[in-house]
C-alpha positions in Angstrom: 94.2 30.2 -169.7 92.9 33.0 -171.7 95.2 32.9 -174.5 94.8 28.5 -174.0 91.5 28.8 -174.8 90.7 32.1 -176.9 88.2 33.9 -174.6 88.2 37.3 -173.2 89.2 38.2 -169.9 85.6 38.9 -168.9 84.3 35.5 -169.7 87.3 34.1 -167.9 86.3 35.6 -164.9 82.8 34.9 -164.6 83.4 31.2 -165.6 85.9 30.9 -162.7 84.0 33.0 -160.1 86.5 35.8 -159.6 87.1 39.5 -159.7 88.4 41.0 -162.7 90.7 43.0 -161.0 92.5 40.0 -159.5 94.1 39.4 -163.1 95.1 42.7 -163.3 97.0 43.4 -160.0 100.5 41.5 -159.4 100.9 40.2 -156.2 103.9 42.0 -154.3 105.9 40.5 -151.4 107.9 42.5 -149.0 111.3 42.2 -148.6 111.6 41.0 -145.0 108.6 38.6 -145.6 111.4 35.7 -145.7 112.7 36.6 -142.8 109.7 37.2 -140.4 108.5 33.4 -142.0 111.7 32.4 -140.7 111.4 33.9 -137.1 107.9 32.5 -137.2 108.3 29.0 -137.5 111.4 29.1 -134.9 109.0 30.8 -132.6 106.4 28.7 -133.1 109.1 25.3 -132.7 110.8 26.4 -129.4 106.6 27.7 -128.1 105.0 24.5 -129.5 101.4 25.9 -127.0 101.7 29.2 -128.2 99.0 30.5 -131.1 99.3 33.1 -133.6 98.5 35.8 -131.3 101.3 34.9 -128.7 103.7 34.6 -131.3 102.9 38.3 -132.4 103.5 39.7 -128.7 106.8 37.6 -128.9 107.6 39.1 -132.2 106.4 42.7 -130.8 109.5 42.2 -128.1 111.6 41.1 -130.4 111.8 43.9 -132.4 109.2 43.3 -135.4 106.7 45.5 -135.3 103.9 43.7 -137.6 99.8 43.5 -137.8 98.4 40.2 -136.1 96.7 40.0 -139.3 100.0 39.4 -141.4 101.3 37.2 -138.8 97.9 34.9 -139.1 98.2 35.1 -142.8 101.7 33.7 -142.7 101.1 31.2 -139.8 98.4 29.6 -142.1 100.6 30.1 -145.0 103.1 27.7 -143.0 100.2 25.3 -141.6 101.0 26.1 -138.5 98.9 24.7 -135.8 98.7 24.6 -132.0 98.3 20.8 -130.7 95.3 20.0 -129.1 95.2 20.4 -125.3 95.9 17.3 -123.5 93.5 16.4 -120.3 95.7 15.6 -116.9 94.2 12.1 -116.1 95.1 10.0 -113.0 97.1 7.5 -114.6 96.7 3.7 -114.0 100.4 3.0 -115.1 103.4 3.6 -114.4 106.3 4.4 -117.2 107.8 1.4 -117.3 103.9 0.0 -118.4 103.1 -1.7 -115.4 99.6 -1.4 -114.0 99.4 0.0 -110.6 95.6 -0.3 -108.7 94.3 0.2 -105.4 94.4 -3.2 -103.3 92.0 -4.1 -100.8 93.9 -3.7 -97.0 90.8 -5.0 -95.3 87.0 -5.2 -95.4 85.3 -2.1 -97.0 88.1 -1.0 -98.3 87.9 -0.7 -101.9 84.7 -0.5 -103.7 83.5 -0.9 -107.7 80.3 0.5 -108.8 78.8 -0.6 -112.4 75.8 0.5 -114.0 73.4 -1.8 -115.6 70.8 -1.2 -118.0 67.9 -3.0 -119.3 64.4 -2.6 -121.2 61.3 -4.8 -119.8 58.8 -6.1 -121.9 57.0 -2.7 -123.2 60.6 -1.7 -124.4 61.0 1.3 -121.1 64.9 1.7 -120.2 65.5 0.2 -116.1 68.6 1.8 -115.3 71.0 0.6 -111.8 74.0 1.7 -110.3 75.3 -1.3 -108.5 78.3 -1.5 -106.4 80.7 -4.1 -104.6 82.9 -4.3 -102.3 85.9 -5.9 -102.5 87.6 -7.1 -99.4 91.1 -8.1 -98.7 90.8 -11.7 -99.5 89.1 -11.0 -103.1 85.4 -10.3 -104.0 82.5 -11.5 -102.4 81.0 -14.7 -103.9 78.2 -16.8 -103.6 78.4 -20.2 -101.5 76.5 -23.2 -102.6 
């Protein structure tokens, strides 16, 4: 960029926002870099919940004996992420996608609760929880 544009090296650097030094030093891999990459990602495929940290004790008892810091450096080097925990719900369905729910047996048996909220005239919030009851011939309902 320098020679691109005919400036000095010190106006380069302030017009980018770095260090001077930074230009000057050549960046220097180590020779088993490739290979600890390598044994990286495989850890990191076969322990898909396992971070950075876990991966550096697996490492440690394999054998490697490297800085957490390196193996951070490289694991965001690779964009290597751990998934997002997922919550254990109750599921509704089966795996087949069928939808199994709790039927009434008799009276009292099953019950649904449902909040309902409105505002009266001076704009206040009336909150209620209200439930039903579901019997074993279906839910209640009103007779004329």
């Amino acid at each position: 960029m320098r020679q691109s544009l005919g400036v000095s090296e010190r106006r380069a650097c302030r017009t980018l926002g770095q260090h001077r030094s930074t230009q000057r030093k050549v960046p220097q891999s180590r020779a088993d870099e490739k290979r600890l990459t390598d044994d990286i990602i495989e850890l990191a495929d076969q322990y898909g919940r396992y971070g950075y940290r876990m991966v550096t004790g697996l490492l440690d008892n394999a054998g490697w004996h490297v800085n957490h810091k390196r193996v951070e450096r490289i694991w965001r080097c690779e964009g290597l992420k751990v998934p997002q925990k997922q919550r254990k719900k109750a599921r509704l369905w089966l795996n087949d996608g069928s939808c199994v729910r709790l039927r009434p047996e008799r009276p009292n048996h099953v019950w649904s609760y449902d909040f309902v909220q409105d505002r009266t005239a001076d704009g206040r919030v009336h909150r209620t929880l209200n439930n039903e009851t579901l019997s074993a011939i279906g839910p209640r309902t009103m007779v004329e």
